[in-house]
C-alpha positions in Angstrom: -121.0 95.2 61.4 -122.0 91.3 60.9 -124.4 90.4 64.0 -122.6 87.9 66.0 -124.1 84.6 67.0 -122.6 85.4 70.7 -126.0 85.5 72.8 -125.9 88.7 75.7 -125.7 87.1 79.4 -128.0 87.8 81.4 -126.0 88.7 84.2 -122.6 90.0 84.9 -119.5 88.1 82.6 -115.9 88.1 81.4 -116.0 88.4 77.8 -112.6 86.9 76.6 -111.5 86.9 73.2 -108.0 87.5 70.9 -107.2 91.3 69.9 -109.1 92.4 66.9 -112.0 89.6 67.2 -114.2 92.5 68.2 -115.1 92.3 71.9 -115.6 96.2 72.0 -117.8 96.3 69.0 -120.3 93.5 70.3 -120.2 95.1 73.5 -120.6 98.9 72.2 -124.1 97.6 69.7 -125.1 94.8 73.2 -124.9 97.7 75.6 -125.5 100.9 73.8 -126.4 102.9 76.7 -124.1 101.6 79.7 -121.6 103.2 81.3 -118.6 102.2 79.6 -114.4 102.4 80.6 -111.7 101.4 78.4 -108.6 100.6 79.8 -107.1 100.5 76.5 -105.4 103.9 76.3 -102.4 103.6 78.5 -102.9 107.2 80.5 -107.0 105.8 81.3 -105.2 102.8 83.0 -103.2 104.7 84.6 -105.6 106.7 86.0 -107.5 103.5 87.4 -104.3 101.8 88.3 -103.5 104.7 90.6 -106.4 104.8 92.2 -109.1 101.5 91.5 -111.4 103.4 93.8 -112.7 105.9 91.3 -114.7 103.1 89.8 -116.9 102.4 92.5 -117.4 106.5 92.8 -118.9 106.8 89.1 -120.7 103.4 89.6 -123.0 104.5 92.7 -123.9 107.3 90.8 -125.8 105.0 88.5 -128.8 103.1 88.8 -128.5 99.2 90.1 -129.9 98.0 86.5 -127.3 99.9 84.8 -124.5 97.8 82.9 -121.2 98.4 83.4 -118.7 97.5 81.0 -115.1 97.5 81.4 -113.4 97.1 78.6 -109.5 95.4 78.7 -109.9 94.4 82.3 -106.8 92.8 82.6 -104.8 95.9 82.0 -105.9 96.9 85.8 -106.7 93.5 87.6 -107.5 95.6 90.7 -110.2 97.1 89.8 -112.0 93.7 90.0 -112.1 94.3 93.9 -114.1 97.0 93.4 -116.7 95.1 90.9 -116.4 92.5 93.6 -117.0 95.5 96.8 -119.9 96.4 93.8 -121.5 93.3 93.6 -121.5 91.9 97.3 -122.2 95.6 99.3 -124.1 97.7 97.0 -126.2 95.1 94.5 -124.9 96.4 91.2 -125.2 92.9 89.6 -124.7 94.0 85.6 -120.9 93.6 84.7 -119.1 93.2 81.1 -115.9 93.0 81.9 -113.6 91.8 78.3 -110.0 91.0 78.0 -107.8 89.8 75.3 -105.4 88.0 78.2 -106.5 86.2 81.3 -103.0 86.0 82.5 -102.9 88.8 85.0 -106.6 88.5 85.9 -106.0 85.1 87.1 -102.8 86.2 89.0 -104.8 89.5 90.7 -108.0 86.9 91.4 -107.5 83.5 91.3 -111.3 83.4 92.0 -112.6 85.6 89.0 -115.4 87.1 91.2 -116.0 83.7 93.2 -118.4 82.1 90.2 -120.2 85.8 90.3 -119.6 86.5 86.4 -120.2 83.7 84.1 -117.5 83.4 80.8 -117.6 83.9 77.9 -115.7 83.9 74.5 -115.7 85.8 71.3 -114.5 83.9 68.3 -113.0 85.4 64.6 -115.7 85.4 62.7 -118.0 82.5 61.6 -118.9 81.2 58.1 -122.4 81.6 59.7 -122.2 85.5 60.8 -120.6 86.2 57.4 -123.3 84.5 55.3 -120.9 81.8 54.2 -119.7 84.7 51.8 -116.2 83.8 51.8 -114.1 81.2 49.6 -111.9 78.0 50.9 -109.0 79.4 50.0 -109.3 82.7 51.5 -110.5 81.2 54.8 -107.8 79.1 55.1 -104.9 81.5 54.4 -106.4 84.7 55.7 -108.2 83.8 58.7 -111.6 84.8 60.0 -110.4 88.1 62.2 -112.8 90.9 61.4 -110.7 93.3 59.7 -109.0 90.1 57.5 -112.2 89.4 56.4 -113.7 92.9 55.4 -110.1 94.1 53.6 -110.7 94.8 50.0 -107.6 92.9 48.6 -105.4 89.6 49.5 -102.8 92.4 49.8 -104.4 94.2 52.7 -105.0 91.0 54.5 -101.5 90.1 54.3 -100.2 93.6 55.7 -102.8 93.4 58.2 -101.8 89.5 59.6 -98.1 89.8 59.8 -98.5 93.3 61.6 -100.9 91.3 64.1 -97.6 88.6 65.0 -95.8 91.6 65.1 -98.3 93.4 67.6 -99.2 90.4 69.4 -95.4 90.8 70.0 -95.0 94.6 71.2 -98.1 95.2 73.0 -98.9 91.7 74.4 -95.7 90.4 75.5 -93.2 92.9 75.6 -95.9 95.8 77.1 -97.1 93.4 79.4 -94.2 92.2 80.9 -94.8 88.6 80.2 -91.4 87.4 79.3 -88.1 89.1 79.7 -86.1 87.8 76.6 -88.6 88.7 73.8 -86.5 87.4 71.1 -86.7 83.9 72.4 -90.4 84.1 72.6 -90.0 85.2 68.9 -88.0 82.4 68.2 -90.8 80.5 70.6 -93.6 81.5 68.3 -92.1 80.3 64.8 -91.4 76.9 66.2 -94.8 76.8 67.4 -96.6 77.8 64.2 -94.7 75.0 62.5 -95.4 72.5 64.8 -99.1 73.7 65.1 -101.7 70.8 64.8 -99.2 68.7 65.9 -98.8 66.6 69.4 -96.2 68.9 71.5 -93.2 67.8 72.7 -91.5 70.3 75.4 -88.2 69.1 75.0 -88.1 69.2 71.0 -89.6 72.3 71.3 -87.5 73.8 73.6 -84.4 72.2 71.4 -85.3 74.0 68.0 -86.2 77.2 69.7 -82.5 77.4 71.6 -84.1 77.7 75.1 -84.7 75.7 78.3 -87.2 73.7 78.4 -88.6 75.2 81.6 -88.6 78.0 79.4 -90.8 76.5 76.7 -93.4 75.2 79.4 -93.9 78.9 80.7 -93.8 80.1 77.3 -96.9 77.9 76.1 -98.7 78.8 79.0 -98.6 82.1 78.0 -99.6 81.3 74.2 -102.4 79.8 75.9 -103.2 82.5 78.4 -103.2 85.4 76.5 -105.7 83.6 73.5 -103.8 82.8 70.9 -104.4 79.0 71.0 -105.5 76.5 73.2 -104.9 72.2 73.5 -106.8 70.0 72.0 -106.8 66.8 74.6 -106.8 63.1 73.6 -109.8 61.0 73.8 -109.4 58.7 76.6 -112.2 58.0 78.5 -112.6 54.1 79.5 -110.0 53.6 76.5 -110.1 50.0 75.4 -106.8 49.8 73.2 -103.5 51.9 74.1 -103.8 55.4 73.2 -102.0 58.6 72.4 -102.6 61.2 75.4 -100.5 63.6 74.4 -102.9 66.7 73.5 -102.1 68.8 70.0 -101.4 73.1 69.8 -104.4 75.1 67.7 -103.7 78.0 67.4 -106.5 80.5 67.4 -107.1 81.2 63.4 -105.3 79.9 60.2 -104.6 83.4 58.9 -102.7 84.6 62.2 -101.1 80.8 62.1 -100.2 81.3 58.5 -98.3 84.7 58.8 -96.7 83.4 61.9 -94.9 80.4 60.3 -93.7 82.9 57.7 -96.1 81.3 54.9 -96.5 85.3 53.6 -92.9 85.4 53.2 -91.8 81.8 51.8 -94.1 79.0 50.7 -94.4 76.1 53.2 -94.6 72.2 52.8 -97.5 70.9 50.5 -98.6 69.4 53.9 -99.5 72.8 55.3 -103.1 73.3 53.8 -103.7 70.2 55.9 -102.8 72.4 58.7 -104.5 75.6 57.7 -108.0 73.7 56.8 -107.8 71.6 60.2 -107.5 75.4 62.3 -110.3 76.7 60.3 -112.5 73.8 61.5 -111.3 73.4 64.7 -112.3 77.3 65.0 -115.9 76.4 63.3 -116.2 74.4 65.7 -115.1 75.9 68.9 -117.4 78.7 68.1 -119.9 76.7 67.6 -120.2 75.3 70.7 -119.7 78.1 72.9 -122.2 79.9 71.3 -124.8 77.3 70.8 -124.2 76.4 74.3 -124.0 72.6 73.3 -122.4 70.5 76.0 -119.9 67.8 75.7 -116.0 67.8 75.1 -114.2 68.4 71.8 -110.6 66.1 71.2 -109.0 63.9 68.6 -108.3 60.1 68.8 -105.0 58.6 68.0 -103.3 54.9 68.3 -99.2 54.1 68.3 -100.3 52.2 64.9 -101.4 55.6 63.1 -105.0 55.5 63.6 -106.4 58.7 64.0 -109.3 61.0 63.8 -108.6 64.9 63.6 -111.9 66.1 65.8 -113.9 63.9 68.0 -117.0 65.6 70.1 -118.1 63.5 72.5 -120.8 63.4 75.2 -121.6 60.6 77.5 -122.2 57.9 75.5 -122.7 59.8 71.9 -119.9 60.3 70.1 -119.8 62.4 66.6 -116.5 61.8 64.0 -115.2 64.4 61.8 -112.1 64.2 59.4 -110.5 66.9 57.8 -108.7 66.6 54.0 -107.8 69.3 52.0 -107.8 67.1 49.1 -109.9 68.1 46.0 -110.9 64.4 45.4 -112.4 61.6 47.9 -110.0 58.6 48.7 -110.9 55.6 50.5 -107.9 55.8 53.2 -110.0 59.0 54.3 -112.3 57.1 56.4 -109.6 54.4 57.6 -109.1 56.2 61.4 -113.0 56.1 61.4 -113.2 52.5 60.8 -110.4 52.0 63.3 -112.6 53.8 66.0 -115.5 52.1 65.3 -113.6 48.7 66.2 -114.1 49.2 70.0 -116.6 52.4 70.1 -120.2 53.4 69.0 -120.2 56.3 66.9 -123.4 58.4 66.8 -122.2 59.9 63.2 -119.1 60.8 61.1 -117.9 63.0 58.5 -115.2 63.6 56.3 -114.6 67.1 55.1 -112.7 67.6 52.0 -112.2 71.1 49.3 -114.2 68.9 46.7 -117.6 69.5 45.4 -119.5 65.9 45.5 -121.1 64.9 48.5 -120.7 61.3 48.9 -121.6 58.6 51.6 -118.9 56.0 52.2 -120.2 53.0 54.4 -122.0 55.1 57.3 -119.5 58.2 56.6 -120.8 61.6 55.3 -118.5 63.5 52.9 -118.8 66.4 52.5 -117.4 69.8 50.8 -116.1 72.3 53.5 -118.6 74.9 52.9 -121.3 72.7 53.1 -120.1 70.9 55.8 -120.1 74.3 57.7 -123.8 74.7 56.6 -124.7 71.6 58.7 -122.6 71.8 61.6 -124.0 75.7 62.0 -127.4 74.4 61.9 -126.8 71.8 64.1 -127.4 68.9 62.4 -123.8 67.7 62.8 -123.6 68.0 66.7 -126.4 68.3 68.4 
């Protein structure tokens, strides 16, 4: 087991994380003697579903320090009324409660607990909780999920990814109830791995994937409720030039990404390890900040002209630039969006991250190979 860089609350939280990021396996080595309940099996949520109650009964038979960890919480959002009952009548204050999908958690209680629990999120792996003992390449195509990453052949990691889409599939969406015409959601999910990265346009999407585009607008809000990606927002704040605010579909790790657009199964545009490096980082990164606990907002900056930066983290006034090539060699159009930025903006730093091996520094811009890269932004000196 790698040790995860995911810090233990102190008091009672949602952990939240994709399938197979390995919520249960940080929670079995974080809370080795609490009483645990997995809802996973489908005749244990049952059981629970049928009557919630039986929770509290095996909770007040255990002391008040005692953790309690529910495991796949949202496959019975009811018993959060007894954690709630728990918590407000009896002082048990020590809940884990994970979930790969805050869709029906939010519909059974809007309030999650009424700011009771904290959040918190479990990434794929990190270059950081690995060792950095993984190449580019692999990172990029195979994704950091655990079981992607600790497969002893390319050939395993491809059997295991495209049986995730197809999983993701059956026991997410179709199990769940989520949408009733699951081959449109199929059809759904290929036009969204192709247009991942990318500025979403509801109606285009809606046109190539042959539904409604009412459709499409519930269909990505359950993408983004059940973890498999998330927005990236435009930076806007006190913008001084007209600027893109459309925000841009990540998906949550390049190997999922890449068996979902089919890139197992037919080779994509030379454009898409452009793509694949930019959800790598954008993961990096994301992790990074949860678990660091470093404030400020993550986002990318774009003008009508073609000025753009892939990553901006920003907070208050410091602002820290990072763009991603996956180019072998340095070229001076790299830095050009930077430039652009730093026309009407301060920039605290900025980096461009490339598959190369020369670090270089280009006017006030760092480049940097990827691995390196992750190197500095893991030990903070990149945002700090």
């Amino acid at each position: 087991m790698y040790t995860r860089d995911l810090k233990v609350p102190r008091r009672a939280f949602f952990l939240f994380g994709p399938r197979a990021t390995g919520k249960s396996t940080w929670l079995r080595a974080a809370f080795p003697e609490g009483l645990r309940l997995d809802l996973l099996p489908p005749e244990t949520a049952l059981v629970y579903a049928k009557t919630p109650s039986l929770l509290r009964h095996e909770v007040l038979a255990q002391p008040r320090n005692t953790w309690i960890i529910v495991d796949e919480i949202q496959k019975v959002p009811a018993l959060l009324d007894e954690v709630h009952f728990l918590m407000e009548s009896h002082g048990y204050k020590r809940f884990a409660l994970s979930g790969s999908s805050s869709r029906k958690i939010k519909r059974g209680a809007a309030n999650l607990l009424a700011g009771r629990a904290v959040m918190r999120r479990l990434h794929p792996l990190t270059t950081h909780e690995i060792g950095h003992d993984v190449s580019a390449r692999q990172a990029m195509t195979f994704g950091m999920l655990p079981m992607s990453i600790t497969a002893p052949d390319d050939a395993e990691r491809e059997d295991y990814l495209k049986a995730y889409v197809d999983a993701y599939l059956r026991e997410e969406i179709k199990y769940e109830g989520l949408v009733r015409d699951v081959g449109a959601f199929g059809r759904f999910l290929d036009v969204a791995a192709l247009m991942a990265g990318q500025r979403v346009n509801a109606a285009a999407l809606a046109r190539n994937a042959g539904v409604a585009r009412d459709t499409v607008r519930g269909y990505l809000s359950i993408f983004e409720d059940t973890l498999l990606g998330c927005w990236l927002p435009a930076y806007r704040p006190r913008a001084r030039v007209k600027e893109v605010a459309a925000p841009k579909l990540y998906w949550f790790d390049s190997g999922v990404l890449h068996a979902a657009a089919g890139g197992f199964q037919q080779p994509l545009p030379s454009e898409w390890d452009d793509v694949l490096l930019e959800h790598w980082i954008h993961h990096e990164i994301r992790a990074f900040m949860d678990y660091s606990g470093v404030r400020g907002s993550l986002c990318y900056w774009r003008t009508p002209t073609g000025s753009e930066i892939d990553f901006l983290w920003w907070f208050g006034s410091r602002a820290v630039a990072i763009e991603v090539k996956a180019s072998t060699r340095h070229r001076a159009e790299f830095t050009k969006g930077i430039e652009s930025f730093r026309e009407g903006h301060r920039l605290h730093s900025s980096w461009v991250v490339y598959l190369g091996e020369k670090t270089l520094r280009v006017g006030e811009t760092t480049v940097l190979p990827v691995m390196e890269f992750l190197r500095r932004l893991h030990e903070g000196d990149v945002i700090e």
